[in-house]
N, C-alpha and C positions, 0 to 999 in steps of 0.2 A: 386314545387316552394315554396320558405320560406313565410312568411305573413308580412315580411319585404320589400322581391323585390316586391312582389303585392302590397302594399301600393306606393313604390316608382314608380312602373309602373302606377299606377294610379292617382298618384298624376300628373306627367307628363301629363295624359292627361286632369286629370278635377282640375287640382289644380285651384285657385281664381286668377285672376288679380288683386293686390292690391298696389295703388303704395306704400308704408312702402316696398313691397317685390322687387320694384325696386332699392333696397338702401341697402348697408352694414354699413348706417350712423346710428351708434347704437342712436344717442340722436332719430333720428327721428321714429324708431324703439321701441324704451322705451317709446316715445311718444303716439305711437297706440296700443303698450302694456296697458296702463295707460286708454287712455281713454276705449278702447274692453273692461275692465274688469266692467261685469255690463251693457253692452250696448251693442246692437247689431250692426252691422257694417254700412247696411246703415244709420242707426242715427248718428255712431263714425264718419264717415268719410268726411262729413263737415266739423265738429269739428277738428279733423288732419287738414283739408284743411286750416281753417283757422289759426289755432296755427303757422302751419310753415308759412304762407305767414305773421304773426304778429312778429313771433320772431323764425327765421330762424334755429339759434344757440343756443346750452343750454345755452351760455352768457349771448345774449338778455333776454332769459326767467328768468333767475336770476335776472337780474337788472328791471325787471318791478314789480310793488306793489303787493300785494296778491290782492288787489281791480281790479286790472284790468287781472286779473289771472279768479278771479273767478266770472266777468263779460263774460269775455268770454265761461266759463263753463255754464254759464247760461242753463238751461232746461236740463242737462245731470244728475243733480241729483248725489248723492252721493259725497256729496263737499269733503269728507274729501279727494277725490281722488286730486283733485284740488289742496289743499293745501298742499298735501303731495308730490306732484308734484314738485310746486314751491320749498316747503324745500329740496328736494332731488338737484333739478338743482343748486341750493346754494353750497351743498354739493359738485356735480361735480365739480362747478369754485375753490372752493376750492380745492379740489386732485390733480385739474391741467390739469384733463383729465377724459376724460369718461373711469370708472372701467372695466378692460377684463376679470375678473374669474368670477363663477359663484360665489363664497363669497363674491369675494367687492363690487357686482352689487347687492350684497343681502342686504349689509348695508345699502344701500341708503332709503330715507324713503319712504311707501306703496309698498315696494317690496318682496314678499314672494318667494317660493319656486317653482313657475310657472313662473312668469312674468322673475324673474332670471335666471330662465334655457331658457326661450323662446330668449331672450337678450343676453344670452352666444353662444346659438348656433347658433342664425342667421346670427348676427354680428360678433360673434368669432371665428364659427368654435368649443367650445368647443362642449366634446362629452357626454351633460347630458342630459336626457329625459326631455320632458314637461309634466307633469299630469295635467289638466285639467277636466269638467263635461264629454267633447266631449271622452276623450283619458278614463275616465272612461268606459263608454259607451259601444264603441269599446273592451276592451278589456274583460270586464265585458258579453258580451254577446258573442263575439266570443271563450275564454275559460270556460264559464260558469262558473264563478267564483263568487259568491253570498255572500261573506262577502262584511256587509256593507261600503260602499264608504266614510263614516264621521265617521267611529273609526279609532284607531293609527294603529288596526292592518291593515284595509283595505288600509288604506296610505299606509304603506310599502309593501304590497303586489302588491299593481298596481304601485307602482314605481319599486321596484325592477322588473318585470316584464317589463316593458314598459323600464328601461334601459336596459335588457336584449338583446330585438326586436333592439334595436338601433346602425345602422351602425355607429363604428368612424369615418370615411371616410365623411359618408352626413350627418350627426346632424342635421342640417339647416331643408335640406328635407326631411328627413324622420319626425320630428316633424312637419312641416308644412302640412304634409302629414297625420297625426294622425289627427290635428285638423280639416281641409277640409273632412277629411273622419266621422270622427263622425259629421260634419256641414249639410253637404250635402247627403252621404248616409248612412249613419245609424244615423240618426235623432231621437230625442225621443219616437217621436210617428209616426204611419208609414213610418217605415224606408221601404228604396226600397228594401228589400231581394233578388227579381226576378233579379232581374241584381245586383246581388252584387260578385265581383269576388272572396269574401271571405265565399260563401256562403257554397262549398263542407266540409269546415272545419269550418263551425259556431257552437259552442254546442245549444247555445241557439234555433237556426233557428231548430235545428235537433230535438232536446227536447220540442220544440214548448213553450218557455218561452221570448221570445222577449220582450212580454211586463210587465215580472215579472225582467229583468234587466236592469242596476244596482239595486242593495238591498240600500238603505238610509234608517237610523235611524229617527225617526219623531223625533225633540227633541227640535222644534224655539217655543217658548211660543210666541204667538201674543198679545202687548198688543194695547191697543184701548185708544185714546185722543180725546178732545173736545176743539176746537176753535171758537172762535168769533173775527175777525178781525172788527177794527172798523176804515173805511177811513177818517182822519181829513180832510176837506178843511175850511180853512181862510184867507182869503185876498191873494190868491195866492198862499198860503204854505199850506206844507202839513209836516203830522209829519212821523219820523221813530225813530227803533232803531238800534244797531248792536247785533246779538244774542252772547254771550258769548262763551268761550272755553270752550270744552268738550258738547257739542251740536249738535244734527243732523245735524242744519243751522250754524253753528260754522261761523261768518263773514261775512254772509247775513244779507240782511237788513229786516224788516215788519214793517210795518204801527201797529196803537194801536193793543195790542192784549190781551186777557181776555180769560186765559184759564181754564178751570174744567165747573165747569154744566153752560150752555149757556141760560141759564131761565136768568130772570129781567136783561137783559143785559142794559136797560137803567142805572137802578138803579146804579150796580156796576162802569157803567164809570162815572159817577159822582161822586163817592167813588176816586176814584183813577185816579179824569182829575176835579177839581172842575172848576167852570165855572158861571157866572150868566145868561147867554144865556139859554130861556126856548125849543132852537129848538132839537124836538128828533132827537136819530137816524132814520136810512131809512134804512129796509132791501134788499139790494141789490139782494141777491142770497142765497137761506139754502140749508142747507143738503149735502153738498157737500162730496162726501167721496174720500180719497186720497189714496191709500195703498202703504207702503210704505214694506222694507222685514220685521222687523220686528216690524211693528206697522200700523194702520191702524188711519188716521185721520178724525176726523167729524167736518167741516168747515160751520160757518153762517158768511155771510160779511153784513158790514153797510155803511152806510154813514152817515158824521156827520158834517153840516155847521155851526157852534155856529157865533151867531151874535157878540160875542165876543171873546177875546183869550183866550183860557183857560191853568192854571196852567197846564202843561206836569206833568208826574210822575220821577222818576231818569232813567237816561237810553236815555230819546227819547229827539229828536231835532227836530226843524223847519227846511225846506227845501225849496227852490221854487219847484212848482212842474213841470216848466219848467225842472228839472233839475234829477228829476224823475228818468231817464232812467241811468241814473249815478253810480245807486245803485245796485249792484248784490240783488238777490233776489230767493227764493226759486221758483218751479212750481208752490207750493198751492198762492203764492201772485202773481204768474202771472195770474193765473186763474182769483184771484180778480180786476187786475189791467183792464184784459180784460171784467170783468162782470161791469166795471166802465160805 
């Protein structure tokens, strides 16, 4: 039996119940494409739940503000997915119609060469592989195949492969079947080999290298940042800003913020928030450390009640803080809002 129908026979029995897999409705589909990337499912799948019951249709989802796009993103991290979201669904009302090749599905914006093949073939039928960490994984360990997974050559070799594997007939399933199978059983680290029905023909399992594949190139430099979040309250308001284009937080909001070395943090908000009010800040919470992929943050929050109003710097506004919850905002300022 091929390692084709064995996937296909097995997905049948342990494939996921998801509803996105109830549905040939590509927007809703592109939808839990988008949010899965970066998130694991039971975290995504709220998030789906509420997307569709807010905005049914890629129309709706066009015609709502980036602010209320990426309020709802709230706690999913990785905004840019959010906004690229919103600019792609623009895109669609535009075209007129949701894209059916896997090219035009490709043009749309945050869509690469997975999420586009995953959206061609479940919604369309078309007959292209999905490469994936998972479809890595699988295949990297059941042909022993040990070229790294993050060069060009290893891209083309697990794709060309993996379209190889792929029936034109079920696209759909049998990619949904790659990814369920590297999810569920052959997992990163203790995969279930013992009941794995791929096991007579695994190299890796044979070679006794399970946990030497896939090969990945170490190559993410980590850098490391320092914050001082500083919370104005005055007379019921409270201040923010909006973080700028080209930004991890690209369109989130943060209360004062002082970032590089976190010493004489009095000192410097006075520098840049003058004030006649002699009340310090109040350390809320230090030390907080955030990781993110490729950087790692070091977070001290304040508190800061000036008996008077103090000159803001360019950039920030008043708020009521009734109104607080209003503002999309990163995880590290929910952390703050909650150490409030």
């Amino acid at each position: 039996m091929s390692v084709t129908t064995i996937l296909l026979e097995w997905f049948q029995k342990h494939g996921r119940e998801l509803p996105w897999r109830q549905t040939r409705d590509p927007y809703a589909i592109w939808l839990s494409e988008i949010i899965l990337q970066q998130t694991r499912i039971d975290q995504g799948l709220p998030y789906w739940q509420r997307f569709m019951q807010q905005w049914p249709t890629v129309e709706q989802l066009a015609a709502a503000t980036e602010d209320e796009v990426l309020r709802m993103w709230q706690g999913l991290g990785y905004y840019s997915r959010a906004r690229n979201l919103h600019h792609a669904a623009r895109q669609i009302v535009e075209l007129g119609a949701f894209p059916s090749t896997f090219e035009t599905i490709k043009q749309l914006k945050g869509v690469g060469d997975y999420t586009a093949a995953a959206i061609a073939s479940i919604a369309f039928d078309v007959p292209v592989a999905v490469v994936d960490g998972n479809v890595y994984r699988v295949l990297a360990r059941h042909f022993g195949i040990d070229t790294p997974i993050n060069t060009n050559e290893g891209k083309k070799t697990f794709t060309a492969l993996a379209q190889e594997l792929l029936p034109t007939a079920q696209p759909s399933a049998f990619n949904q079947a790659m990814m369920d199978f590297g999810a569920i059983q052959c997992t990163p680290s203790s995969p279930r080999c013992d009941i794995c029905p791929l096991q007579e023909t695994c190299a890796a399992l044979h070679e006794n290298r399970i946990d030497q594949l896939p090969v990945k190139l170490k190559t993410l430099k980590i850098q490391e940042r320092h914050f001082a979040y500083i919370y104005v309250r005055w007379q019921g308001l409270t201040v923010l800003r909006r973080r700028s284009s080209g930004d991890i937080w690209q369109g989130l909001h943060e209360p004062l913020l002082i970032e590089g070395s976190t010493e004489h943090v009095e000192d410097r908000l006075r520098e840049i928030c003058p004030c006649k009010s002699s009340q310090p800040v109040i350390p809320i919470r230090k030390g907080v450390k955030h990781v993110l992929t490729h950087r790692i943050l070091h977070a001290d929050f304040y508190l800061w009640e000036p008996t008077e109003k103090p000159t803001l710097p360019p950039d920030y506004f008043w708020i009521p803080e009734t109104q607080r919850d209003q503002y999309a905002v990163s995880r590290l300022v929910e952390i703050m809002y909650n150490a409030l």
